[in-house]
C-alpha positions in Angstrom: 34.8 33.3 -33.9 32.3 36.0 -32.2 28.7 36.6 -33.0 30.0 40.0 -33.6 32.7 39.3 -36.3 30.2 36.8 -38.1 27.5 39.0 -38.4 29.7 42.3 -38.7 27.6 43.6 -35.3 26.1 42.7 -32.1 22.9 41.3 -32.3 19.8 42.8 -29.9 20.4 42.5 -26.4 17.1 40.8 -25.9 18.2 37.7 -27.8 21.6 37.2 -25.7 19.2 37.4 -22.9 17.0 34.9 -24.4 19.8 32.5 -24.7 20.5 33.2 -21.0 17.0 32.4 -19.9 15.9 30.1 -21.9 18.5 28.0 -22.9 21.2 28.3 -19.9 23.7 29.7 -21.5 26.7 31.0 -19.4 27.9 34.5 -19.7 31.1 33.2 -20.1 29.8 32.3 -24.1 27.9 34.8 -24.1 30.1 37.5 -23.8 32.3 35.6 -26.3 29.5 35.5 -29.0 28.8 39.5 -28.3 31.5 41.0 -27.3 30.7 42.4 -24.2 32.1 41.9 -20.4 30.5 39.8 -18.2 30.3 42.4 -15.5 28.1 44.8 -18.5 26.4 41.7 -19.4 25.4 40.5 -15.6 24.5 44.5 -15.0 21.9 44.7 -18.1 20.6 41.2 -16.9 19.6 42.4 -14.0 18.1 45.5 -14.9 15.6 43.2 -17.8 14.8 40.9 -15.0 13.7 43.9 -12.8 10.6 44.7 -15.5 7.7 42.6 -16.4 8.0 40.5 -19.4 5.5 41.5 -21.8 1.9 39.9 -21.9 1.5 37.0 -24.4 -1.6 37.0 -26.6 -2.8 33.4 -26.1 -5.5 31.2 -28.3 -7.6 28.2 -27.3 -7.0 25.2 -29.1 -10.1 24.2 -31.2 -10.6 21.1 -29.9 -14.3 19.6 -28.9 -12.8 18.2 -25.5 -10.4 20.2 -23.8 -8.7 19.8 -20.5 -6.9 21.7 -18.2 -3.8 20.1 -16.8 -2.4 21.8 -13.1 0.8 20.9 -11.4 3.3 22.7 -8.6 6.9 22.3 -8.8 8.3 23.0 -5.7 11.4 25.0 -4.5 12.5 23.1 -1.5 10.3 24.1 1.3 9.9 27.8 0.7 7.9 28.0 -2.3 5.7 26.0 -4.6 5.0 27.1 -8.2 1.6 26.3 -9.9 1.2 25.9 -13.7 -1.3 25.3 -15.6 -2.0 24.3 -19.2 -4.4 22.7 -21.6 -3.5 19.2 -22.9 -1.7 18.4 -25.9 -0.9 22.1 -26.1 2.2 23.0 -24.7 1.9 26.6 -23.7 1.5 27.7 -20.1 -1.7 29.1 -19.4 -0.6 30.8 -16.1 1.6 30.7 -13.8 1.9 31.5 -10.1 3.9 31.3 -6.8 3.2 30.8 -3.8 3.9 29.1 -0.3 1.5 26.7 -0.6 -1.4 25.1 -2.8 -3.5 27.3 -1.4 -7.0 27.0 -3.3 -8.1 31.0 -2.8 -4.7 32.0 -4.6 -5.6 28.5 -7.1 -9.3 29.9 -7.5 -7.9 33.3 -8.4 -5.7 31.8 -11.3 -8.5 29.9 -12.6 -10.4 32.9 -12.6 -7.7 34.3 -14.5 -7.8 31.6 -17.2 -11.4 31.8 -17.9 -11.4 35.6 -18.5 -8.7 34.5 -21.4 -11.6 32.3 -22.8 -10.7 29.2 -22.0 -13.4 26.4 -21.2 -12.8 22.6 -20.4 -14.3 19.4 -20.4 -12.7 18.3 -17.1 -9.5 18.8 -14.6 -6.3 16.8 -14.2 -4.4 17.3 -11.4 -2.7 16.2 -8.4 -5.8 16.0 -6.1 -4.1 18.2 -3.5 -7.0 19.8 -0.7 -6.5 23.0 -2.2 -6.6 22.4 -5.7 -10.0 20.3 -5.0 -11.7 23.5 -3.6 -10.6 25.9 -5.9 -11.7 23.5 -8.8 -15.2 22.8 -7.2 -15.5 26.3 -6.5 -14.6 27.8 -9.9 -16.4 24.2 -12.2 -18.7 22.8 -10.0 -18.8 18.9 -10.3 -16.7 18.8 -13.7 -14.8 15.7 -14.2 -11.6 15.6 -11.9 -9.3 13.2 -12.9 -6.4 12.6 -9.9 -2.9 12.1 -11.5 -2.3 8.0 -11.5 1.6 8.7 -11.4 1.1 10.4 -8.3 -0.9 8.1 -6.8 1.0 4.9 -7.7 4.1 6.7 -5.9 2.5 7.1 -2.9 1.8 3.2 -3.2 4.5 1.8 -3.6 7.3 4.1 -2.3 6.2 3.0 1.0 6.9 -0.3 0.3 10.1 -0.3 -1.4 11.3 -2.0 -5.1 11.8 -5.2 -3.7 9.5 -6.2 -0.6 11.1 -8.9 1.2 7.7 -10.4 3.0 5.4 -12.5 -0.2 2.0 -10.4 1.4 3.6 -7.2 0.7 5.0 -8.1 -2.7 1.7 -9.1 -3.5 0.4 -5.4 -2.9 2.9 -4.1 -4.9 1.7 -6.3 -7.5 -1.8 -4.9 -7.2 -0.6 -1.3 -6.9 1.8 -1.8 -10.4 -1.4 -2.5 -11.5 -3.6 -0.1 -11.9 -2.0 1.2 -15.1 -3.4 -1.5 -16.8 -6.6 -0.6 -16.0 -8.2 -0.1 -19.4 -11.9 -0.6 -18.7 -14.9 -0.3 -15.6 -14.7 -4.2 -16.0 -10.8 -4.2 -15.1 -11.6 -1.8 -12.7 -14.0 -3.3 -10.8 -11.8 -6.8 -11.1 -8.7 -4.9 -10.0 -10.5 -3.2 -7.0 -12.2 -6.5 -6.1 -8.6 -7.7 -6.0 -7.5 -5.3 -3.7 -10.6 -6.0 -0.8 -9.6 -9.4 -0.7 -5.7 -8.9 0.1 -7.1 -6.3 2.7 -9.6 -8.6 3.9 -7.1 -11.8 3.9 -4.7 -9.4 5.8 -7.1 -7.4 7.9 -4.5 -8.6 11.6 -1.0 -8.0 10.0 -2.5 -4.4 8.6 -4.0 -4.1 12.6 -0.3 -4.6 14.9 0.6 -2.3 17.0 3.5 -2.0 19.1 3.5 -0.3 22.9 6.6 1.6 23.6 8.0 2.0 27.6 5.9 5.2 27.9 2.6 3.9 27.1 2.5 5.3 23.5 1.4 2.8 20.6 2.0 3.0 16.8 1.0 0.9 14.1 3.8 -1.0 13.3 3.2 -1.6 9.4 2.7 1.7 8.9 4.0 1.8 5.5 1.8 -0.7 3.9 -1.1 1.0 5.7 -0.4 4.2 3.6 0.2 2.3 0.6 -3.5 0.6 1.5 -5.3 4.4 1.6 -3.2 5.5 -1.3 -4.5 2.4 -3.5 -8.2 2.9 -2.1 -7.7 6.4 -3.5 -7.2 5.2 -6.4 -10.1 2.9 -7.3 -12.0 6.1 -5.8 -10.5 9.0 -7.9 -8.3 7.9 -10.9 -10.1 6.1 -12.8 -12.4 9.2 -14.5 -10.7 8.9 -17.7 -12.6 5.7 -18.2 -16.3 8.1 -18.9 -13.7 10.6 -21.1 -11.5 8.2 -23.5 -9.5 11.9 -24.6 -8.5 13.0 -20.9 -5.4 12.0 -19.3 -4.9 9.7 -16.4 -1.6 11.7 -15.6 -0.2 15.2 -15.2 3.3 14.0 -17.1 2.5 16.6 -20.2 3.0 19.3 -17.8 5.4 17.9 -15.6 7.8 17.5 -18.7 7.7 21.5 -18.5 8.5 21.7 -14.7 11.2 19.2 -15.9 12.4 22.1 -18.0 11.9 24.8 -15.7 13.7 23.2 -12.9 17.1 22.1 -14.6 17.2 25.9 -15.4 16.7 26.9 -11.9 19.4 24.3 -11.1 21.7 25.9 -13.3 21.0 29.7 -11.8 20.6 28.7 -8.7 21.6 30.9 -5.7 19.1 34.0 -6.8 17.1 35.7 -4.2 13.5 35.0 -4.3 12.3 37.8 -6.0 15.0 37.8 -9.0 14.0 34.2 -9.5 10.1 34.8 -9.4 11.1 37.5 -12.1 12.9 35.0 -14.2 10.8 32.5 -14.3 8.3 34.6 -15.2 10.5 35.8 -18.7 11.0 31.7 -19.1 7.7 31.4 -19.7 7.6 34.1 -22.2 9.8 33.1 -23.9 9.2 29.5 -23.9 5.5 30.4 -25.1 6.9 32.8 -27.7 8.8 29.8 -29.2 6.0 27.5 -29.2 3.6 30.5 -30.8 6.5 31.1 -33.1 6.8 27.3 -34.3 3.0 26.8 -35.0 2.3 30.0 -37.1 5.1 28.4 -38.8 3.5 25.1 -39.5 0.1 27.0 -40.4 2.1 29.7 -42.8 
């Protein structure tokens, strides 16, 4: 049975458009539940998607430490988009495109956000060039925790699930690792851990291999990255130890990218700048939901 002939009329055309954004659902159903072609229902789409969404009145949380939580989620090669939010709040701050994490266009966001109100205790993030600048420029030295999920991937996918040589598995061990890393104690152990494998296995780390031109290349190249990316992380992802409230990991905003992306994969094939335009009504409506729920709680 239609929306129409349960209700006895056609709802807004907002909220089938709603359902189309934010919840993927086809126009096939939709013009089932309304009544309306798909062709009249594609048409007035496209003509919502062409506007602005409306500006969503956003609240800090009243928390004593607050941090703010940045991430990209990347479309292929041709564009990255940047969120930002403040942990254990679910909203999106802001939200931009771009080509690249470029830190003048990642300075101008946070900008953006601190004109909203919003103050932090410290920075999560991937630890990307751009994202270091723009931070340092806009904070100064506030804490700057580097996500540990990112950094363990870049340890270990260059060595593979199952290294076959016992010196590698050994690193992988070490890398695994660092999530249970509770304490400065464990860190400094775990870290102290790390200098000796690289020290036992300063030669192996050192071949190279000379190729019929003359050029050379390291031939453990892999376990040489995962080296850096471990040092990197007895350098850089450890902060959360001096803030017990911050996270060591970008996950609560990558759940929304999570979100955002099995949505693009389900409209996928839109130009560029009808895409930009609906992700931008995603987020207002996704923020809309979440505003909606909590004056619910507090009501």
């Amino acid at each position: 049975m239609s929306a129409q002939r349960r209700h006895g009329k056609r709802r807004p055309f907002q909220w089938y458009f709603k359902q189309y954004v934010l919840y993927g659902v086809s126009y096939a159903i939709l013009s089932r539940w309304s009544g309306y072609s798909i062709q009249h229902l594609h048409g007035h789409f496209t003509r919502i998607l062409m506007q602005h969404p409306p500006q969503v009145i956003l609240s800090q949380e009243k928390d004593t430490e607050t941090y703010l939580i940045l991430d990209g989620m990347w479309f292929g090669k041709r564009m990255c988009l940047m969120l930002y939010r403040q942990s254990k709040s679910k909203l999106i701050l802001c939200a931009s495109f771009m080509k690249r994490e470029f830190g003048s266009l990642i300075f101008k966001n946070l900008k953006e956000i601190h004109k909203k109100g919003y103050r932090f205790t410290g920075v999560v993030s991937d630890g990307g060039t751009g994202i270091r600048n723009a931070v340092i420029r806009m904070y100064g030295q506030i804490p700057h925790q580097i996500c540990m999920a990112h950094i363990h991937r870049q340890a270990t996918n260059s060595l593979g699930k199952y290294p076959k040589e016992e010196r590698v598995r050994k690193l992988r061990t070490l890398a695994d690792h660092m999530w249970h890393v509770e304490s400065e104690e464990a860190r400094v152990w775990w870290r102290d851990q790390v200098n000796a494998w690289i020290r036992t296995n300063g030669m192996y780390l050192g071949e190279t291999r000379w190729d019929t031109t003359g050029h050379w290349w390291y031939i453990h190249a892999g376990v040489r990255k995962s080296v850096r990316a471990i040092k990197t992380a007895y350098e850089e992802c450890f902060t959360f130890l001096d803030h017990p409230l911050m996270p060591k990991t970008t996950n609560e905003i990558e759940a929304t990218i999570g979100n955002l992306s099995m949505k693009h994969l389900i409209h996928r094939g839109m130009k560029r700048e009808k895409l930009q335009s609906f992700i931008g009504w995603f987020i207002y409506f996704y923020n809309r939901n979440i505003l909606s729920c909590r004056k619910t709680r507090e009501d």
